[in-house]
C-alpha positions as CSV (number, residue, x, y, z in Angstrom):
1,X,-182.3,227.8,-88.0
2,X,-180.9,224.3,-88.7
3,X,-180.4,223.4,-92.0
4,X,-181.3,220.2,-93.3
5,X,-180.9,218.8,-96.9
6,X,-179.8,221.5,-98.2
7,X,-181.6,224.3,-97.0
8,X,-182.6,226.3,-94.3
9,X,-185.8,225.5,-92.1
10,X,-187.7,227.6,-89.9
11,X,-189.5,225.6,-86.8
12,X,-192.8,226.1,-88.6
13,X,-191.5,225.1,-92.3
14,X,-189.8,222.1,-90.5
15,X,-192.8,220.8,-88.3
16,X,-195.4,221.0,-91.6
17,X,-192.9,218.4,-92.9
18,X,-192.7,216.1,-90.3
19,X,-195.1,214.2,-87.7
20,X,-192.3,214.7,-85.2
21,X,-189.0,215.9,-84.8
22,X,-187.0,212.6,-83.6
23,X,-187.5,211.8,-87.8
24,X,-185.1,213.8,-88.7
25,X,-182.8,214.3,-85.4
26,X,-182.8,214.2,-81.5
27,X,-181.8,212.4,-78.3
28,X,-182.7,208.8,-77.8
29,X,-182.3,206.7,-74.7
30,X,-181.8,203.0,-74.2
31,X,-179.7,200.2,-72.3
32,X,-177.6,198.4,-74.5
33,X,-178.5,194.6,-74.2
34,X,-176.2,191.7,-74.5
35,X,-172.5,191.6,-74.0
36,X,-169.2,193.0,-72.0
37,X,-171.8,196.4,-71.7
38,X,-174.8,194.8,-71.2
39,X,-177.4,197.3,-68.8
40,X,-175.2,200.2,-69.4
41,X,-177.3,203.5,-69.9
42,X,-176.8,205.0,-73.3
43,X,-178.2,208.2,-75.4
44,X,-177.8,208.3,-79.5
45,X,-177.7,212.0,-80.6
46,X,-178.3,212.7,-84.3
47,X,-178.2,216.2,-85.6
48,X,-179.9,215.3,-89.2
49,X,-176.9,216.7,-91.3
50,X,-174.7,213.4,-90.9
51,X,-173.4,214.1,-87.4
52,X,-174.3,211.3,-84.8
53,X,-172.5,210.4,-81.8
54,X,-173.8,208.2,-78.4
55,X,-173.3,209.7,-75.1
56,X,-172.8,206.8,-71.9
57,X,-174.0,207.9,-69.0
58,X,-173.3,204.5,-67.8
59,X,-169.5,205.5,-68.4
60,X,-168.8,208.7,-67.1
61,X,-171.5,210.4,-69.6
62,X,-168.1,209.8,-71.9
63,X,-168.9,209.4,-75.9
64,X,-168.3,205.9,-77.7
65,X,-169.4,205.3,-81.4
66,X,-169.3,208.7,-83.4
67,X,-169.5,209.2,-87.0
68,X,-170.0,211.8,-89.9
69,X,-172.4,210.8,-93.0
70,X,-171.8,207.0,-92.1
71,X,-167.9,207.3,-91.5
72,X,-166.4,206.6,-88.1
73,X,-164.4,209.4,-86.3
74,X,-163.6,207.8,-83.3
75,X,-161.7,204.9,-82.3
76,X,-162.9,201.4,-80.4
77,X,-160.7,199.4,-78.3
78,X,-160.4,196.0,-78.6
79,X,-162.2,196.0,-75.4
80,X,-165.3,197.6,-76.9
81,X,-167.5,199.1,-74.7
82,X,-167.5,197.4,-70.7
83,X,-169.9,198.0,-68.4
84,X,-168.5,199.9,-65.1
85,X,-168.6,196.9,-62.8
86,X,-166.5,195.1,-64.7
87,X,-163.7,198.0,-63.7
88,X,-160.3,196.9,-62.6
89,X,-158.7,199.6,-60.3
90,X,-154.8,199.1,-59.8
91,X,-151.8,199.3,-62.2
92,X,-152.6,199.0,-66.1
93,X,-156.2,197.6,-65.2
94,X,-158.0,200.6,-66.2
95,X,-157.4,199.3,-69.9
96,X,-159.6,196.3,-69.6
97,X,-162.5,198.9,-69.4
98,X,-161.1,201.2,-71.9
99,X,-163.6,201.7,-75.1
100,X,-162.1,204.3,-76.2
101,X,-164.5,205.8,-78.3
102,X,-164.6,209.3,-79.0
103,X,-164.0,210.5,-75.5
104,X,-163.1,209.0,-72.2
105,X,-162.5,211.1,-69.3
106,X,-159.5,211.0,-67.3
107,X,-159.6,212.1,-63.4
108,X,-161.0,213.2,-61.5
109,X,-158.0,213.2,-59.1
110,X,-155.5,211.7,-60.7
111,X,-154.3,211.3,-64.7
112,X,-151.2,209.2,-66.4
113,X,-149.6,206.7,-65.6
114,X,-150.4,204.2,-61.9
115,X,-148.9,205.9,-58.9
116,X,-148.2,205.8,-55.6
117,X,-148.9,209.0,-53.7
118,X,-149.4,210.0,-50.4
119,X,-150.1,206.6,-49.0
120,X,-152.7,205.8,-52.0
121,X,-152.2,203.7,-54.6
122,X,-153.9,205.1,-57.6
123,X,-154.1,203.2,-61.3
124,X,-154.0,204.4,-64.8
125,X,-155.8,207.6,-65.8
126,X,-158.1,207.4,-62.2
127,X,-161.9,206.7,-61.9
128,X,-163.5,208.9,-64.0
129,X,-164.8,207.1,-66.8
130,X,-166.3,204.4,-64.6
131,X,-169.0,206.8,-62.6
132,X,-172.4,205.8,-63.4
133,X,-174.4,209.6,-63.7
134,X,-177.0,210.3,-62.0
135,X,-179.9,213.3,-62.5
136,X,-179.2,212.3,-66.4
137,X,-181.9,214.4,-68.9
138,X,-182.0,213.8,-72.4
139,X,-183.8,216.2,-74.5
140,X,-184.4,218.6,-77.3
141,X,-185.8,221.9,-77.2
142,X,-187.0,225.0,-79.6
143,X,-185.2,228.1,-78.7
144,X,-187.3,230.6,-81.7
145,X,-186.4,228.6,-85.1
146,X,-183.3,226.8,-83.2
147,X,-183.8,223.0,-82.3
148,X,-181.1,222.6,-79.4
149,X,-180.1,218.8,-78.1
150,X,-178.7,218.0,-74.6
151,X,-177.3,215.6,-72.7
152,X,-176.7,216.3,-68.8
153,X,-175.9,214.4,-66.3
154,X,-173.5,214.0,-62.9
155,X,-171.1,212.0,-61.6
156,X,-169.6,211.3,-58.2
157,X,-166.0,210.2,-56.6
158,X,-166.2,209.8,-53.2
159,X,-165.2,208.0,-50.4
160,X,-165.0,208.0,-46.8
161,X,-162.1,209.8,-45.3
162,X,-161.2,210.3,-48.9
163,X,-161.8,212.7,-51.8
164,X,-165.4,213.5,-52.5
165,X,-165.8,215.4,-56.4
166,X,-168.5,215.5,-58.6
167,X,-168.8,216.3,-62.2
168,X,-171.6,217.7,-63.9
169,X,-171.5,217.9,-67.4
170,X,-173.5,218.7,-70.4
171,X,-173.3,217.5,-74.0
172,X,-175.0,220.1,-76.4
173,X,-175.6,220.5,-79.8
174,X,-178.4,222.0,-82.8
175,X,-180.2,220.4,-85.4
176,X,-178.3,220.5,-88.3
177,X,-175.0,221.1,-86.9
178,X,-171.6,219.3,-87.3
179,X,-170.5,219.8,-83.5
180,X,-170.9,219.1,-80.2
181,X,-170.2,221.2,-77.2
182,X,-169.1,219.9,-73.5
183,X,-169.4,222.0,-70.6
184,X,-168.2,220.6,-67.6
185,X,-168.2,222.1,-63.7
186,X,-166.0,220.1,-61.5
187,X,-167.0,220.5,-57.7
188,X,-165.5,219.6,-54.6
189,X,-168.9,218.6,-52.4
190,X,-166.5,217.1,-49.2
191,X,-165.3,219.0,-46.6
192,X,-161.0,218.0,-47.7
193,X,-159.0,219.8,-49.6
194,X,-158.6,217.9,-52.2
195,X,-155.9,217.1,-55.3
196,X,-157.7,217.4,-58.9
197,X,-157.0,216.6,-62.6
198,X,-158.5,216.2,-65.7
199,X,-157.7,215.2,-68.6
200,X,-160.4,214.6,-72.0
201,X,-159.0,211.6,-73.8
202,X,-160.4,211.9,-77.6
203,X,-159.5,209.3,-79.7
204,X,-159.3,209.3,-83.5
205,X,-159.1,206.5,-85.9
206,X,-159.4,204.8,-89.1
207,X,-161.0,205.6,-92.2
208,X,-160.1,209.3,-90.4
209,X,-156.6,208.7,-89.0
210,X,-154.4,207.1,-92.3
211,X,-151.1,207.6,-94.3
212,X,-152.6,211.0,-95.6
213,X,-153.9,212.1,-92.3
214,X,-152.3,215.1,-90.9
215,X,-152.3,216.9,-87.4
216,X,-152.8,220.2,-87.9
217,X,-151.7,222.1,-84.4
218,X,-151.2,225.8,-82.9
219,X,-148.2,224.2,-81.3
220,X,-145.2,227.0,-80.2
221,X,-143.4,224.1,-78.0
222,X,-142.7,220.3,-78.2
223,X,-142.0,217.8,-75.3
224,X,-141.3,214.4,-76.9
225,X,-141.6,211.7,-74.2
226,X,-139.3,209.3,-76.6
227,X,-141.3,206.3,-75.4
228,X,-141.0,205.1,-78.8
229,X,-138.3,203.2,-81.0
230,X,-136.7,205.1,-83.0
231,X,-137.7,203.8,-86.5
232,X,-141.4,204.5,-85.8
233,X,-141.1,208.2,-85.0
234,X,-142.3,210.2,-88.2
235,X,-142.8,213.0,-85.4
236,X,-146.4,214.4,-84.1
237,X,-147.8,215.7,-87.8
238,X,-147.5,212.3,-90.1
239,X,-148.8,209.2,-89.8
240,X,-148.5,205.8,-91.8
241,X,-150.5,202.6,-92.3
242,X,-150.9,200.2,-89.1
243,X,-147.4,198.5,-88.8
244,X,-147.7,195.4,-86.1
245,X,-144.9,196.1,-83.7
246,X,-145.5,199.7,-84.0
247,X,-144.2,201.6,-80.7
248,X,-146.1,204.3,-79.4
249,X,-145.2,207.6,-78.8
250,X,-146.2,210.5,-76.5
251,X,-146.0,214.4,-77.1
252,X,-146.8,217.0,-74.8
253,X,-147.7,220.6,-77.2
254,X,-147.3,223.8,-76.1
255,X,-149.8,225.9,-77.9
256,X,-151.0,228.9,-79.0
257,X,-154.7,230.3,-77.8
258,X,-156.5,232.5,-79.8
259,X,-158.3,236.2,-78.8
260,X,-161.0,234.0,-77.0
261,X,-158.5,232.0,-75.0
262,X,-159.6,229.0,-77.3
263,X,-156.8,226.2,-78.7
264,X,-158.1,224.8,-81.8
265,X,-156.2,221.5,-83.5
266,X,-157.6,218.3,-85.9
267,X,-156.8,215.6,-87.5
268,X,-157.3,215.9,-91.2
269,X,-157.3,214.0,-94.4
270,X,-157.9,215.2,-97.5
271,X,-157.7,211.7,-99.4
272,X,-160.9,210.1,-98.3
273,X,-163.8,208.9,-100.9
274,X,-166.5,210.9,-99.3
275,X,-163.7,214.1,-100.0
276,X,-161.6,216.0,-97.6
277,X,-163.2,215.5,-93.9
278,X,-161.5,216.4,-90.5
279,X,-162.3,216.5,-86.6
280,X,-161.3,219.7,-84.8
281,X,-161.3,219.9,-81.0
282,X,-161.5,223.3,-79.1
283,X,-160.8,224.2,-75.5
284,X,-160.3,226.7,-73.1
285,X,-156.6,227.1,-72.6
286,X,-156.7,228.4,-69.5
287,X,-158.0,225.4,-67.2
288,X,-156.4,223.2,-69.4
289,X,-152.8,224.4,-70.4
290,X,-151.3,221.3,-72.0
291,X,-152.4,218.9,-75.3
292,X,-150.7,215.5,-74.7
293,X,-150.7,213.5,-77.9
294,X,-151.0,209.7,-77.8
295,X,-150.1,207.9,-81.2
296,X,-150.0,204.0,-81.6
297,X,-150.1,203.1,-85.0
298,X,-149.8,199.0,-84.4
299,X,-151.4,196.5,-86.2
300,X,-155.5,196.3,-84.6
301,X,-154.2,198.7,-82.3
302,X,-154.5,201.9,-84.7
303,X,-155.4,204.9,-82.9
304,X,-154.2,209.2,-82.4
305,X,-155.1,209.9,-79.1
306,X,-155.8,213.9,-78.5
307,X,-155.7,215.0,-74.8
308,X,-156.5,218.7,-73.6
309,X,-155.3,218.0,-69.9
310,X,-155.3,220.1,-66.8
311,X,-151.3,218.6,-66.2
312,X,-148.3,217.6,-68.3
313,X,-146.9,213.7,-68.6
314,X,-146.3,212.2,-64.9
315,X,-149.3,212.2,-62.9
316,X,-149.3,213.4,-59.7
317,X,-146.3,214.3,-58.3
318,X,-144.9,215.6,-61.4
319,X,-147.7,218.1,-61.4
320,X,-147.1,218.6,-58.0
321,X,-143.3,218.9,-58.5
322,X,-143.6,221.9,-61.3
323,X,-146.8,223.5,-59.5
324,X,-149.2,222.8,-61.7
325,X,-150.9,220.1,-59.6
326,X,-154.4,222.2,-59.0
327,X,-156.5,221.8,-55.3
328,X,-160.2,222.5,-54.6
329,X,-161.2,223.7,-51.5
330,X,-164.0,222.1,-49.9
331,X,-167.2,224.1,-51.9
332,X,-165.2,225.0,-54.8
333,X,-165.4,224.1,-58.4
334,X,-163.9,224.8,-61.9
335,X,-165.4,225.2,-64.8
336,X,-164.4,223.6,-68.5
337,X,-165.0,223.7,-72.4
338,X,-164.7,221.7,-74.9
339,X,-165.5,221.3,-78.3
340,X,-165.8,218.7,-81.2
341,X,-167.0,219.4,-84.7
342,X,-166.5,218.3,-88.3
343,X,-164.3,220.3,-90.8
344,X,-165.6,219.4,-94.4
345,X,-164.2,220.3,-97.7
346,X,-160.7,221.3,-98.9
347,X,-161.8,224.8,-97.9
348,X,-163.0,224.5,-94.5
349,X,-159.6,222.5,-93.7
350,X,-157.5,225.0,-95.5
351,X,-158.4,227.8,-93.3
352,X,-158.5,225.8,-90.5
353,X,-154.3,225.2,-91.3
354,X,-154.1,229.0,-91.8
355,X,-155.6,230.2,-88.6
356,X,-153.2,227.8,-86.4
357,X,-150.1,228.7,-89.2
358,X,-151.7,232.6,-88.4
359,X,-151.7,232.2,-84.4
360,X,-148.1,230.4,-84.1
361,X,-146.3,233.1,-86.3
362,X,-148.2,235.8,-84.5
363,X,-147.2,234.6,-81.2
């Protein structure tokens, strides 16, 4: 049963307080008017215990603004949120669309940096995030004295004589929860076999990310891509306050599942006014074996990228070089899971640092 102001409701205690449930939390649909996003389809999602986030499915059903009792979790560009049309496919282009926000997806058939392959010139991080959904559903629903909130909706990549993928994915959470989940089936609807990757680009920033912020990570392996001058690596853990000129740096972690085949990592920060707050993201190891880090800490440009990825640093052929690069037959899909939640209080935070300490030594 969700609780709510500190205490526990049942659907009937709940529904003799209120005249209906969208007072206290639900899904709620709109068009954003005005501006670089103006037209594009959005859903705000609040859970009633301080936990709000807005899903786009007029961008890849990807997650801008999201925010915990009124502070900010995720990052914004300084391209703020951009419709889809406005999308620039080659080279670096892709970053003149790039929100941010709390997740952009990355894919569906090629990740990293612009490449060259096969004949096809593909641009930074592929098309994902630029799909307007289709079949989209907002809604909330009583499962017994639960009060469950989704978000579904699908995408399409296609082209003729090209790749034809579609992703269908649903955002979920519950009435009074800190968390959202993301279930994703990726599905190859052409008739080619055809190249796929993913990767789930969450992005973490300020009052969150800051000089006390620390990553905690199950991490048993370190690839540091030394993109970076040397004078602003403090390594993958630590962070400091903006510094313009800052050089960014990329990490690729090798880490540690747990029983359920589940990675768990956050950002933390135990030094904030509202008291010790983190963001935690889960995800099936399995269908997506590597956690590429992304940290620029420049001067309006201030920002932890966390990236569960299907495929290391390099793209394409990279992926295709080490055989990690994965293919779907024509009919076939995969399946993914991921999760985002709030860690509140010193104590929540300190067994979160345990567990992943607990899973590395054990390993």
């Amino acid at each position: 049963m969700p609780r709510l102001f500190g205490r526990d409701y049942t659907k009937d205690e709940l529904l003799r307080h209120v005249g209906h449930v969208s007072q206290v939390g639900g899904a709620r649909e709109y068009r954003i008017q005005g501006g670089p996003a103006d037209g594009v389809h959005a859903v705000d999602v609040a859970t009633g215990s301080g936990f709000r986030f807005t899903v786009l499915p007029g961008r890849g059903m990807d997650i801008s603004h999201a925010s915990y009792n009124g502070h900010p979790l995720g990052w914004i560009s300084p391209a703020g949120e951009v419709s889809p049309w406005a999308y620039e496919p080659e080279g670096m282009g892709w970053l003149r669309t790039f929100a941010g926000g709390l997740l952009t997806t990355c894919g569906l058939t090629h990740i990293h940096e612009p490449v060259e392959d096969d004949g096809k010139r593909y641009g930074l991080h592929g098309r994902a995030s630029v799909q307007v959904a289709s079949s989209v559903e907002a809604r909330g629903d009583w499962d017994g004295d639960e009060y469950r909130i989704s978000v579904r909706g699908r995408t399409r990549e296609a082209a003729l004589f090209d790749e034809q993928i579609e992703l269908d994915r649903t955002i979920s959470t519950e009435l009074g929860s800190s968390s959202l989940r993301i279930d994703d089936v990726v599905t190859n609807v052409g008739f080619r076999t055809t190249p796929h990757m993913i990767l789930y680009h969450i992005n973490l920033g300020f009052p969150l990310l800051g000089s006390d912020a620390e990553l905690i990570s199950p991490t048993s392996s370190l690839k540091d891509f030394k993109i970076g001058a040397a004078g602003s690596n403090e390594g993958p853990y630590q962070f400091r306050e903006p510094e313009a000129g800052y050089a960014q740096n990329v990490y690729d972690h090798q880490t540690v599942a747990d029983s359920d085949g589940m990675v768990h990592a956050a950002l933390v920060n135990e030094s904030l006014e509202i008291g010790p707050l983190g963001l935690r993201i889960s995800y099936r190891q399995a269908e997506l074996p590597h956690l590429n880090e992304w940290k620029l800490l420049d001067a309006g440009e201030y920002v932890l990228g966390l990236e569960p990825a299907s495929a290391g640093f390099g793209g394409r052929e990279a992926a295709r070089q080490t055989g990690t690069l994965k293919y779907l037959e024509a009919g076939e899909s995969v399946s993914y899971r991921v999760e985002l939640g709030v860690l509140i209080g010193a104590g929540e935070i300190a067994a979160f640092r345990d567990r992943a300490k607990d899973l590395v030594d054990g390993a």
